[in-house]
N, C-alpha and C positions, 0 to 999 in steps of 0.2 A: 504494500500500500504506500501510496507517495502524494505528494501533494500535486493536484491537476487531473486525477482521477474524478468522472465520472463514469457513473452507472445509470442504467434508465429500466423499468419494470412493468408489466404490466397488474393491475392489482382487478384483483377477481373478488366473487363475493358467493361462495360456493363455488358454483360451474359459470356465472354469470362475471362477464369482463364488467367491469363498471369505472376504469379510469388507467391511469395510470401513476408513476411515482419516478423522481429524480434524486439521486443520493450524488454528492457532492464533496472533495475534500480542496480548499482551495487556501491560499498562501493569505491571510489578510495582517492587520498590526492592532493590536488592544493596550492601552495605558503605554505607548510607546515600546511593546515588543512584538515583534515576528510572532504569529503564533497558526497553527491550524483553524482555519473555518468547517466546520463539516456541518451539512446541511441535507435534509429527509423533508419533502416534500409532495406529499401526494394527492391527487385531485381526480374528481369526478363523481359518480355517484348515481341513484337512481331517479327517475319524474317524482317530482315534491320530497327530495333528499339528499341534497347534494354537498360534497366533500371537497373542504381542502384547508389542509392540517399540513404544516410543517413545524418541523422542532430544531434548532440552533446552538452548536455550540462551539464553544471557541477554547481551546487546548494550547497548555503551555510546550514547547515540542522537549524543554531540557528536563520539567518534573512529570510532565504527562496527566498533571491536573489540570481541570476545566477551570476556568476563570468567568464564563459569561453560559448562561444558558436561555433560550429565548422558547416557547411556547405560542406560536396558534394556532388555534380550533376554529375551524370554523363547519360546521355538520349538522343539517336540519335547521332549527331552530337553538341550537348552543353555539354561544361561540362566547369566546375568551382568548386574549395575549396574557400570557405571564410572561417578565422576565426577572432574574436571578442573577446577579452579579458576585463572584467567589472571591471570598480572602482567604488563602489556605496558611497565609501565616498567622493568621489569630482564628481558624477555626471557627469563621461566622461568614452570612450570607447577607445580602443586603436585597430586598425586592420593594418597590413600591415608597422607598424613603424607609423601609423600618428593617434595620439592622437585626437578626435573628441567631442561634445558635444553626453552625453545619458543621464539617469535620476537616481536617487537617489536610487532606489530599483527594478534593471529591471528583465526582465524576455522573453526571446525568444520564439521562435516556437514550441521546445521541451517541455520547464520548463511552459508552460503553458495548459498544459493538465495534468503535475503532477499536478500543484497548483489547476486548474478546478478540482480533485479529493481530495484536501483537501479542498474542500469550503461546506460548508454546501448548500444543493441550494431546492432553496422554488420555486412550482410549479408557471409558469406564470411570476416569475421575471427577470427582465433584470438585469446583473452586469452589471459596467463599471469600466473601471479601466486605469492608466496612465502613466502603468506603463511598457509600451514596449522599447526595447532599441532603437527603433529607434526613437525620439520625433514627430517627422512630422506624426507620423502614430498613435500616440496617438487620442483619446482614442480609448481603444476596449474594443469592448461588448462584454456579453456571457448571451445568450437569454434558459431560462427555456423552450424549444419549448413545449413539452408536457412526458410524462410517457406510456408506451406500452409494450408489448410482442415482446418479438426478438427471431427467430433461427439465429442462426450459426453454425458452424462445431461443435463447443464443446458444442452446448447444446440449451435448451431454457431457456429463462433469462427473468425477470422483469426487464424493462431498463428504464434509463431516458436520452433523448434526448436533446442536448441541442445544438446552434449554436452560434459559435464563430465567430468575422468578424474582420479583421486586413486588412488594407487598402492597406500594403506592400506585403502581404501575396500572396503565386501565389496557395495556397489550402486552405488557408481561407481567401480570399478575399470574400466580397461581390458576384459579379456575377457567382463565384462556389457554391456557396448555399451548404457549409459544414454543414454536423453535426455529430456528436460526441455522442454515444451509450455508456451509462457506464450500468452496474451492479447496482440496485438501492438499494444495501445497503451500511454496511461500508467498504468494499474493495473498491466502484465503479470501478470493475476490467475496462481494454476499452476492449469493444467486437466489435465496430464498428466503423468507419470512412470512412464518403462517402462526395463526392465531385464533381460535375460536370463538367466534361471538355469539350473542343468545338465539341467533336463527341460522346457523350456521358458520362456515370457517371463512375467516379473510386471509390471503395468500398477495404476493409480489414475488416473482418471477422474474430473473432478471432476462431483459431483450438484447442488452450492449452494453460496453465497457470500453470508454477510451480514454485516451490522458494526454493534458495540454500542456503545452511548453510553457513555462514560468519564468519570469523576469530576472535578471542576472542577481537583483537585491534579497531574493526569495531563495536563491542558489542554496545556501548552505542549510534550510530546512526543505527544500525538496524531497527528497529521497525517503524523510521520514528516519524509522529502524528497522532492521530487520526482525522479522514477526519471532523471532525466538529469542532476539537481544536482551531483554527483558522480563524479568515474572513482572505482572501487572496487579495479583489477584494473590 
């Protein structure tokens, strides 16, 4: 994974296409540092139901803590922006002007499907880790489910399957019974994410994967790490 990677999805709703979804990691600057932007946005939806939710977050590339997290919803008749702003050196989160308790090295919704692609992950293990910004929702897991063969739009793929469970989470929550389909080398590109909802399962499917040249000032976080340089979890 490197920074100028895009990925594009089609996202379904049982057997029924109902949109699509863009995943994005791109080179931007926060409080005057370089840092990763990664960006999940997906749209479309049914007659008198329509979707488009994206979620934001922005990664320090030296501690691989999130610094900035963004939220909106927009679905049916709900919708809401949240955003989150990290201090991991005092362990607190700022949203809305009101300064709150989070944890020392966090990591949201977004930043943790990048960092699930830099972990090294051994068949059969469970991680845990404590390191979500919300503390009450601490710990979450990410369970090794098992290793398979995948189609999607863009291809057949060697994948490894794995489930993540976040107790705040409203698509990896427990009773969705998420999993998360990577590419079982060192790119672990995501080709999959499936989740079940109360009339059915939502899935994304990846269609393509390309990655754009980045600016000479972006050079030295390009590349990112390599997905086993680090335990993250």
């Amino acid at each position: 994974m490197r920074v100028g990677e895009r990925a594009t999805y089609t996202a379904k709703y049982g057997p029924v296409r109902i949109g699509s979804a863009v995943a994005t990691t791109t080179a931007d600057t926060l409080r005057g540092k370089l840092v990763w932007h990664i960006s999940i946005r997906i749209q479309g939806g049914i007659p008198l139901f329509r979707v488009d939710n994206r979620i934001d977050s922005w990664v320090d590339p030296d501690s691989m803590y999130a610094l900035r997290f963004v939220q909106h919803l927009h679905q049916g008749r709900e919708s809401f922006v949240r955003e989150f702003d990290f201090h991991p050196e005092k362990g607190t989160m700022t949203s809305g002007g009101v300064e709150m308790p989070s944890v020392t090295a966090p990591f949201d919704d977004a930043s943790m499907i990048f960092l699930v692609r830099h972990q090294r992950l051994e068949a059969g293990r469970i991680y845990e880790s404590p390191r979500y910004f919300w503390p009450e929702a601490n710990p979450v897991t990410i369970a090794v489910a098992r290793r398979e063969r995948v189609e999607v739009p863009a291809g057949v793929f060697d994948a490894v399957v794995v489930a993540p469970r976040i107790s705040t989470s409203s698509v990896f929550r427990e009773r969705s019974r998420p999993e998360v389909y990577l590419t079982d080398d060192s790119s672990k590109v995501l080709l999959r994410l499936k989740a079940h909802m109360p009339f059915g399962f939502m899935a994304l499917n990846l269609r393509s994967v390309t990655y754009d040249s980045v600016s000479p000032e972006y050079a030295n976080i390009a590349c990112g790490l390599a997905p086993q340089a680090r335990s993250v979890f």
